[in-house]
Phi, psi and omega in degrees: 000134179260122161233049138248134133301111173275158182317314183301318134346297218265010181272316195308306184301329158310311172293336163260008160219078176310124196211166169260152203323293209308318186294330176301321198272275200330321157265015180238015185046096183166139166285159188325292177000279173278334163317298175302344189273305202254348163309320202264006170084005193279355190216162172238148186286167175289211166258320172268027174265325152265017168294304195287317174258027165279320183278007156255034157210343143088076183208171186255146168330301171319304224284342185270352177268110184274095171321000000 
C-alpha cells in the first residue's frame, strides 16, 4: 500500500482549495517541517494523516490508496 503523495498530487489537490504548508501541517498535527518532508515523498503520511487530507481537500480516502 502507498502513502506517499507525490508533489505533483498534492499540488493539484491544492489548487483547488489553497492552502499553505503551514496551514496543511497545522491540521495534521505536525510542523511546517515534517509536513514539507511528506510534501516532498521524504517521508510517508500515516493513514489517518490521509483521512485528514482527503476531508480538508474534499476527496475520497480511496483515492490515495494503491493496490
Amino acid at each position: 500500500m502507498k502513502r506517499k503523495l507525490s508533489k505533483c498530487a498534492l499540488m493539484r489537490l491544492n489548487a483547488k482549495k489553497p492552502l499553505t504548508q503551514e496551514e496543511v501541517a497545522e491540521k495534521l498535527n505536525m510542523n511546517r517541517n515534517t509536513y514539507a518532508k511528506k510534501e516532498k515523498g521524504e517521508a510517508e503520511f500515516t493513514l489517518s494523516e490521509l483521512r485528514i487530507l482527503a476531508k480538508l481537500f474534499d476527496v475520497k480516502f480511496s483515492d490515495f490508496i494503491e493496490n
